[in-house]
C-alpha positions in Angstrom: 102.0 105.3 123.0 102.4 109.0 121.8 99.2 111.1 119.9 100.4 111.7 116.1 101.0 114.9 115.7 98.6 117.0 112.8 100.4 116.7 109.5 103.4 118.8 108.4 102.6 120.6 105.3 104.5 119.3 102.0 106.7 121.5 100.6 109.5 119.0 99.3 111.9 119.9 96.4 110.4 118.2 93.2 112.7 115.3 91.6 114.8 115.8 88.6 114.7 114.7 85.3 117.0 112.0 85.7 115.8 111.0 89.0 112.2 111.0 87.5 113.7 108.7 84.0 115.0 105.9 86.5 112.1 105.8 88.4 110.2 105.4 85.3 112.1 102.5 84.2 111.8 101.3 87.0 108.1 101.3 86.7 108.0 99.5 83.8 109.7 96.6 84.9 107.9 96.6 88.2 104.1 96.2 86.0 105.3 94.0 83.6 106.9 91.9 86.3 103.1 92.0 88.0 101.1 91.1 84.9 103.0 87.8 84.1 102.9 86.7 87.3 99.1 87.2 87.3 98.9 86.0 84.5 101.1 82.7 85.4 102.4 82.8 88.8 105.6 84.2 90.6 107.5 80.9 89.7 106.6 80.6 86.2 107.6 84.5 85.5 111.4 84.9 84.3 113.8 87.8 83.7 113.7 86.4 80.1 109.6 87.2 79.7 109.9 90.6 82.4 112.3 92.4 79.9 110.3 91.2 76.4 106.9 92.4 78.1 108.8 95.8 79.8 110.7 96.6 76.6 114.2 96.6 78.2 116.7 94.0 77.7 117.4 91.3 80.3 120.9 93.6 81.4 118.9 96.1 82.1 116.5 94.7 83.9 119.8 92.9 85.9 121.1 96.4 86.5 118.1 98.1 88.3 117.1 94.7 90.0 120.0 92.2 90.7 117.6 89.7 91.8 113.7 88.4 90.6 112.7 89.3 93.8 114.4 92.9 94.4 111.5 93.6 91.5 108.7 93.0 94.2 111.0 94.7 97.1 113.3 97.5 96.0 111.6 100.8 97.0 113.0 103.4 94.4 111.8 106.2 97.3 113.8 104.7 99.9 116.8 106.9 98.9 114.3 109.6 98.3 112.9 109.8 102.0 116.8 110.2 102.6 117.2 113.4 100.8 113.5 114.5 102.0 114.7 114.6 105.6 117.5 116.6 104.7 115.4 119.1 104.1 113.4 119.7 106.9 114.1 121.9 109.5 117.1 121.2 111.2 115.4 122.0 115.0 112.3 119.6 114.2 111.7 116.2 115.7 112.9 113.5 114.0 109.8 111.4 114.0 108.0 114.3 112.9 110.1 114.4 109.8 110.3 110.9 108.7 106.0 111.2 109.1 106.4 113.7 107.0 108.7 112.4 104.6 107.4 108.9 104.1 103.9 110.8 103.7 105.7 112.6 101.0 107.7 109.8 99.2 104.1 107.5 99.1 102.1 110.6 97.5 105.2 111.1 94.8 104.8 107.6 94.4 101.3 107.7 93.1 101.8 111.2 91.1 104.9 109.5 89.5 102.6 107.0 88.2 99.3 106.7 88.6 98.4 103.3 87.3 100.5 102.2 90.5 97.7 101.4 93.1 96.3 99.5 95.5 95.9 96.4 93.2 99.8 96.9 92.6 100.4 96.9 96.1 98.1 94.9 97.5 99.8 92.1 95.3 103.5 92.9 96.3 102.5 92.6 100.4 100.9 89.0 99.2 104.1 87.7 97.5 106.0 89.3 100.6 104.2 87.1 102.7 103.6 83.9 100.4 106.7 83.1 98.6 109.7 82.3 100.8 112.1 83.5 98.3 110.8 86.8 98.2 110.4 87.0 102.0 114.1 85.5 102.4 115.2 88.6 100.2 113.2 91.1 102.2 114.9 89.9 105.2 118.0 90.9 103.6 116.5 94.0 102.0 115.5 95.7 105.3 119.1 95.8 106.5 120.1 98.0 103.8 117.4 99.9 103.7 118.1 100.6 107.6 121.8 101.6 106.5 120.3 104.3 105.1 117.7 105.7 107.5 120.8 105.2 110.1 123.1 107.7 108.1 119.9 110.0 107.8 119.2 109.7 111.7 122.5 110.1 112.9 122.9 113.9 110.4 119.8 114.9 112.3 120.2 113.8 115.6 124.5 114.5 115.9 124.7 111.2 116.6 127.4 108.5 114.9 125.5 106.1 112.3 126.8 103.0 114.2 125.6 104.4 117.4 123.6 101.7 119.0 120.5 103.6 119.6 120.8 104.9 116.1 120.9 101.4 114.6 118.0 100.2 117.1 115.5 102.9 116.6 115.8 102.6 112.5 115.3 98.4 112.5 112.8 99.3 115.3 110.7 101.3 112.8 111.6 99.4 109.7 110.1 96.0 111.6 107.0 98.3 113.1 106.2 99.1 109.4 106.7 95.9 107.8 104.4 94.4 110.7 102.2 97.5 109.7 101.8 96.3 105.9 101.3 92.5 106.9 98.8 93.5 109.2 97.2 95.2 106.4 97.6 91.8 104.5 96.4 89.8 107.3 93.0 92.4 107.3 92.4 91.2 103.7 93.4 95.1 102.9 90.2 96.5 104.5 91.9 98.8 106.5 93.3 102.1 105.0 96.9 101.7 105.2 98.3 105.2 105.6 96.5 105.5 108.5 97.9 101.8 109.5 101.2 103.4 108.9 100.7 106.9 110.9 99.5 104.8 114.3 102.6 102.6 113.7 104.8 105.8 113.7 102.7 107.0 116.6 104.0 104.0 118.5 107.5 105.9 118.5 109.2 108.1 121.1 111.6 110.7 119.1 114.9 110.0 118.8 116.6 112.2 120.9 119.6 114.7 119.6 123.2 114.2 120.9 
């Protein structure tokens, strides 16, 4: 196991307006979607009562989340951490920047909207674990999400995106950090999860350049 390294200063490009508008929709769907299904459970909740309760219409609810359970999964910062490890420096590690940039993409998370918490998220890790649907779809989920941190790796390292060791070392950490937040879960969310996360990453040898 590695030591993590100190923290890399922030100094990430804010988002733009547009970027900022989706991710505000987004939002909304995301909490009303949470406070029927506190209100009545995860198999009671339809699109139908989300988009009344979120102000949106059902089509637009469809076109931001294809599925019931992409609401609970869908990470709106996962093409964010993309464009954040663009920008760091070109000569620095590569786990050092994706520490930095999901460090980054968490804390724009919370400025974006507050009222998202640990409440909010301690719920989502529970229906990740609980209802099989939603767990089937994350399954599913994680392999895109991967497609993504593949590209990213490969630009940083010189390396081809379908490149074997590119392809394991991004399901590597996408399973570490998933085991990460159900361990969280599984601690009855005593523990403080960005530090959960940091010794996960810490578990990781860089990647190295071609």
């Amino acid at each position: 196991m590695t030591t993590a390294r100190p923290p890399v200063p922030d100094a990430a490009r804010p988002l733009g307006l547009r970027e900022r508008k989706k991710i505000k929709t987004r939002h909304s769907i995301r909490q009303a979607t949470y406070a029927l299904i506190r209100q009545q459970g995860y198999e009671s909740t339809t699109v139908e009562q989300i988009a009344e309760r979120a102000e949106v219409s059902p089509s637009t609810v469809f076109r931001y989340f294809p599925t019931k359970e992409d609401i609970v999964l869908t990470d709106e910062y996962d093409p964010v951490i993309e464009d954040l490890l663009r920008e760091r420096p070109a000569d620095e590690p590569v786990l050092e920047s994706l520490r930095w940039a999901i460090r980054k993409a968490m804390t724009q998370a919370l400025a974006d909207n507050p009222d998202f918490g640990r409440d909010e998220m301690m719920l989502r890790v529970r229906l990740m674990a609980e209802v099989p649907a939603v767990r089937s779809r994350l399954l599913e989920s994680m392999s895109v999400t991967g497609r993504l941190l593949c590209r990213a790796l490969a630009e940083r390292t010189g390396r081809d995106e379908n490149d074997l060791e590119v392809r394991v070392y991004a399901m590597g950490l996408m399973g570490a950090l998933l085991e990460a937040t159900l361990y969280w879960a599984e601690g009855d969310f005593r523990q403080d999860l960005p530090e959960l996360l940091e010794r996960t990453l810490a578990a990781f040898r860089n990647l190295p350049r071609r």
